[in-house]
N, C-alpha and C positions, 0 to 999 in steps of 0.2 A: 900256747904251751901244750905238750904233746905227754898225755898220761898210758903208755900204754898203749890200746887200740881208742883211747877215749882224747877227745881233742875240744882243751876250753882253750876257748875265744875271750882275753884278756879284753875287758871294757875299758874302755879309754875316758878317761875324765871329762865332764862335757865343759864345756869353754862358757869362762866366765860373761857374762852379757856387755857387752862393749857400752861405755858410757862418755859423751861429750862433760865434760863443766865447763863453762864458761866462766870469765872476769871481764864485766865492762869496767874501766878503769878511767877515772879522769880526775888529773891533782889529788893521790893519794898516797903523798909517797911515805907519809909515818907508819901507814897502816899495810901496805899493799904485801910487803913481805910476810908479815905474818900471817896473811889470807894464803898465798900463793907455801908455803910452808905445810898446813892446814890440810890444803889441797893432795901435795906429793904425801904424807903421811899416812892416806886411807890403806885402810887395810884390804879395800875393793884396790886391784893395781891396774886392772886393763880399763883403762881411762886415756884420752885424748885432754889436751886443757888447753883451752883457747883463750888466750888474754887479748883484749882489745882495749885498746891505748887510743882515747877518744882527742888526739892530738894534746895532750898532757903538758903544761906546762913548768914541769917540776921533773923531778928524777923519777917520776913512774914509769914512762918507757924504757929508760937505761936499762931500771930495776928488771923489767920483765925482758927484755933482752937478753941479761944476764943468767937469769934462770934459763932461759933457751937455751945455752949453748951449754947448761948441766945437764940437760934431760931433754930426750926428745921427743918426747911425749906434749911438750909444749911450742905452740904455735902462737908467737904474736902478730897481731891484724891491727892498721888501723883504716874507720873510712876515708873516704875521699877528702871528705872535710870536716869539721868538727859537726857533729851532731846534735842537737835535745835529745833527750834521754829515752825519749820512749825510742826513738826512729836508731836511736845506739844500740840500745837491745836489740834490736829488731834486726841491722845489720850485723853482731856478732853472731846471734841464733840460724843467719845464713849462713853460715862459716861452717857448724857443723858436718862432721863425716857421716856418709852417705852408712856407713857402719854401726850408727850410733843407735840404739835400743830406748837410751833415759838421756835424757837432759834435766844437769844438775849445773843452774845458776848460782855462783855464788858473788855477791858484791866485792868489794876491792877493797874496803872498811870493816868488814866480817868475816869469819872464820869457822869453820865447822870440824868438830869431834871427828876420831881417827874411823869411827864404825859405823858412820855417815853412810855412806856412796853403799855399805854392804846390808845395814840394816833396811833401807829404803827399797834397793832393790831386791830384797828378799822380800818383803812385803809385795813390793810391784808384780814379782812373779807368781805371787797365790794366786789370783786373778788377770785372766790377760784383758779385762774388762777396766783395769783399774788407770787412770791417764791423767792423774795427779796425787803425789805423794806427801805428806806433811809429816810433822813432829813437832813436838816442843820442844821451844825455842827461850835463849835466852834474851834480855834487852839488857845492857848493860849485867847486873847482879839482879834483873826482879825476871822470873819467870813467866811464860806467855802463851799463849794457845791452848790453854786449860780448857774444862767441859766437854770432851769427846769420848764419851763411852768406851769404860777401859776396856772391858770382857772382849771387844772386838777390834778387828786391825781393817777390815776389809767392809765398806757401805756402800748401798748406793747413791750414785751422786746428787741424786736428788735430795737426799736424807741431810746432806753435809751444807747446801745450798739453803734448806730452811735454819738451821741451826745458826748461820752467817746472819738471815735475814732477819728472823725471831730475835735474835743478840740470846740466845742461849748458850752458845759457843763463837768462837772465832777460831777457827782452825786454818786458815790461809797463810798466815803470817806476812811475810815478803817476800819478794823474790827468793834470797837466802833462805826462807825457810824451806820450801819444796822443790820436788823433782817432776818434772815434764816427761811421759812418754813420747819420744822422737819424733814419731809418726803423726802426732796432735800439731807437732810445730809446724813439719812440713806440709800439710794439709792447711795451713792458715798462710803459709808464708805469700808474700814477703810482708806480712802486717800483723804473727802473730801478737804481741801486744796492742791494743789497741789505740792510736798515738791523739788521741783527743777525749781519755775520758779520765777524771780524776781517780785514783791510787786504781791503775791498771793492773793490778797485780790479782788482786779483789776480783773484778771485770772479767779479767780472762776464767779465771777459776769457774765463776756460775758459768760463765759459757760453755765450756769445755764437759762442764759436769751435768749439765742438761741432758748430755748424750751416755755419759759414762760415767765409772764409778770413783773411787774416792779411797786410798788408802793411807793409813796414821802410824806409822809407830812410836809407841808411846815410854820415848826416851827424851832425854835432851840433846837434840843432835847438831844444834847452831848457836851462834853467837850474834847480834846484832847489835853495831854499836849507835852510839845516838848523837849525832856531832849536833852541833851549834851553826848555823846557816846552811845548810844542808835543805834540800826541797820538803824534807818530811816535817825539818822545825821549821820553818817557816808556815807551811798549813798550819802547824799546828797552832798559832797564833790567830788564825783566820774562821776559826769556829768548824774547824776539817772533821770533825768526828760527826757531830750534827748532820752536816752535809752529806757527808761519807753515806750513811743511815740512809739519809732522805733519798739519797739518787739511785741506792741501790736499788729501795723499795720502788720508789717509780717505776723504774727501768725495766726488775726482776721480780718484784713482789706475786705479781699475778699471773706470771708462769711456774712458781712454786709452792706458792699459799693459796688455799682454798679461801670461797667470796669473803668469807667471815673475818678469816685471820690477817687475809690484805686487809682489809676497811679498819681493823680494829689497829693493826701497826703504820697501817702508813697515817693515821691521827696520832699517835705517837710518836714517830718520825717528824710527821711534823710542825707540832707543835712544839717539840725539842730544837728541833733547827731555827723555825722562827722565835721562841725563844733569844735565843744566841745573836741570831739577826739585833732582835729589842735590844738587849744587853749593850752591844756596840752601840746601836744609835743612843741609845741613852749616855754612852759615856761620849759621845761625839757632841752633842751638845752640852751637854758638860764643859766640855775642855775647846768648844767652841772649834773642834777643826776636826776633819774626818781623818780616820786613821788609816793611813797610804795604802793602797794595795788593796783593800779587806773587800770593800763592794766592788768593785772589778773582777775580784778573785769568786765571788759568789755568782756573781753576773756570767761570769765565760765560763764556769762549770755546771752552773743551772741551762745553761743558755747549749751546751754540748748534747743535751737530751731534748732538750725542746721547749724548756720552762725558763716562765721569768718569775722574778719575785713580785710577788701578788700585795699590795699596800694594803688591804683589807687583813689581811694574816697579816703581816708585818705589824698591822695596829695592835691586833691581839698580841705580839709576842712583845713588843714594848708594856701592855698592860701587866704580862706576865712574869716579863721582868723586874718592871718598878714595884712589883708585890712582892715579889722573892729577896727584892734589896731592900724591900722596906722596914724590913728588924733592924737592920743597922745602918743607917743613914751613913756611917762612915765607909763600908764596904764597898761602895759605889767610888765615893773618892781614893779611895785606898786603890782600886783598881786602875782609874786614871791617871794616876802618881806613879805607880808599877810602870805603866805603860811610856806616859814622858820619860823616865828615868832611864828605861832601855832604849827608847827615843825610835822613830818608827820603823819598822820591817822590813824589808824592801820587798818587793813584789817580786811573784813567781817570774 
C-alpha cells in the first residue's frame, strides 16, 4: 500500500502450523463416527487425518471411506495385514506428512472438544522445547489428569516424569489425550511406540520427556470411553495398576528420582504389586483353580524389563493380603464369587 512518498508493506498472516491426527481403527463402527466428526470440527482446520482401518471387520472401513470422499483432508491406510496394536500405531504414525509440525492421536472410540488441535498447539508453540502435549481428559462422566500445577502451562520434562512416578500426578493420560511433536515420531521411527512394554503410551512419555519439556493445557479437551473387553478392561482385571507403578519405577525411577526417593517408592511400588499378586493366589486357592490369563499376564510384562516374580516377596504380599481381608472373612469370598460369576477373562 502506497501512502504518498511512504510505502507500508501489508504483513501477511503467518500460516497456521500444519498438524497430522491420526485414527487407528479396528471394529468400531458404533463409535468411529462420532470420533471422525470430533475431528473435522476443530477450530484448528490446517490438519491432514489419517484413518487406519486395521482390516476392520464390521463397517468401519466403509464408514472412513465415506468420509474421504467428503473431505479431503482425509486419507484412509490400511496395513498389509492385520496388526497388534502397538506395531498399528506404529505403522499409521509412518503415514504421516512430511509437513506435519504435531501429531495428534486420537482413538476410533473417543472424541475430542472443537478447541482441541488450537489450544494444544498454542501451548506447543510457547516453547519449541516442548514434545508432548496434555490436558484434562474425560473417562466416560468422571474427570482425569488432575494434580498438574495450574499457575503454569509450560515444565520441564523432567518435572512432569517425577510427578507420574511419585503418583502425585498422572498427566499422560492416553494416546487420546496428548499431542506428539512430529519430529519426536520421526526420530524414533519405525518403532516410535514401543511394541513390548505394558501401557506404551506411559513408556513413550518418560522417554521422550528425559530430553524435553512438557506442556498442559489445563481444559478439558478429550473424551475417553471405557468399553467392556477392550485391552485396557481386561488389564484391568489383572492387578494392571500395581504393575503399571512397579515397572515404571523399575525401568525409570532412577533416572528421575534422587537415591532417597527411588529406595523409598520403588518399596512402595512394590509391596503394592505384590500385594495384589497375594490377593490373587489367595482367591486361586480358594476357588481351587488359577484364574486364566493373570500369572502369564504378570510373567510376560515383568519378564519384558528383565524381572521375574520373586516367591519370597510373593510370600510377604499373600501375608499382606490375608491381613487386609482379615476384618471380613467374607470379603475374600465375595471377591471369588464376583469373579466365577463374570466367569474368566480371556487373556491379552
Amino acid at each position: 500500500m502506497r501512502l504518498g512518498a511512504l510505502v507500508v508493506q501489508e504483513r501477511k498472516p503467518m500460516p497456521e502450523p500444519f498438524a497430522s491426527v491420526v485414527t487407528p481403527v479396528y471394529n468400531d463402527e458404533p463409535y468411529l463416527e462420532e470420533c471422525i466428526k470430533s475431528v473435522l470440527a476443530q477450530s484448528h482446520q490446517d490438519f491432514e487425518y489419517i484413518i487406519c482401518n486395521n482390516h476392520s471387520k464390521d463397517r468401519s472401513g466403509e464408514i472412513a471411506a465415506d468420509y474421504a470422499t467428503k473431505d479431503s483432508r482425509i486419507r484412509v491406510v490400511s496395513p498389509p495385514e492385520f496388526l497388534p496394536q502397538a506395531k498399528n500405531f506404529n505403522f499409521v504414525l509412518s503415514q504421516i506428512d512430511g509437513r506435519a509440525k504435531y501429531c495428534k492421536m486420537l482413538l476410533s472410540d473417543d472424541w475430542m472438544y472443537p478447541q482441541c488441535l488450537q489450544q494444544m498447539i498454542e501451548v506447543a508453540e510457547s516453547n519449541p522445547r516442548i514434545v508432548l502435549v496434555s490436558s484434562y481428559r474425560l473417562i466416560g462422566d468422571k474427570p482425569d489428569c488432575f494434580g498438574v500445577p495450574v499457575e503454569r502451562s509450560s515444565f520441564p520434562g523432567k518435572e512432569a516424569c517425577r510427578w507420574q512416578l511419585l503418583g502425585t500426578a498422572y498427566p499422560f493420560g492416553s494416546q487420546s489425550t496428548v499431542m506428539y511433536g512430529a519430529e519426536a515420531i520421526r526420530k524414533r521411527a519405525p518403532s516410535f511406540f514401543p511394541e513390548n512394554r505394558f501401557f506404551m503410551d506411559v513408556d513413550i512419555a518418560l522417554r521422550l520427556l528425559a530430553d524435553g519439556d512438557f506442556g498442559f493445557v489445563h481444559q478439558v479437551l478429550t473424551f475417553s470411553r471405557y468399553q467392556a473387553e477392550t485391552i485396557t478392561d481386561v488389564a484391568s482385571h489383572f492387578n494392571s495398576w500395581p504393575l503399571l507403578h512397579y515397572l515404571m519405577a523399575e525401568q525409570y525411577g532412577r533416572d528421575f528420582l534422587s537415591a532417597e526417593e527411588f529406595k523409598k517408592r520403588h518399596n512402595e511400588v512394590t509391596a503394592e504389586m505384590y500385594r495384589g499378586l497375594g490377593e490373587q493366589w489367595l482367591k486361586d486357592m480358594v476357588r481351587r483353580e488359577k484364574k486364566k490369563g493373570f500369572w502369564d499376564f504378570q510373567r510376560q510384562h515383568l519378564g519384558d524389563i528383565g524381572v521375574e516374580i520373586r516367591p519370597a516377596l510373593l510370600a510377604k504380599g499373600v501375608v499382606a493380603a490375608g491381613l487386609n481381608l482379615m476384618g471380613s472373612l467374607g470379603t475374600l469370598a465375595k471377591k471369588v464369587r464376583n469373579e466365577t460369576t463374570k466367569g474368566a477373562v480371556r487373556p491379552l
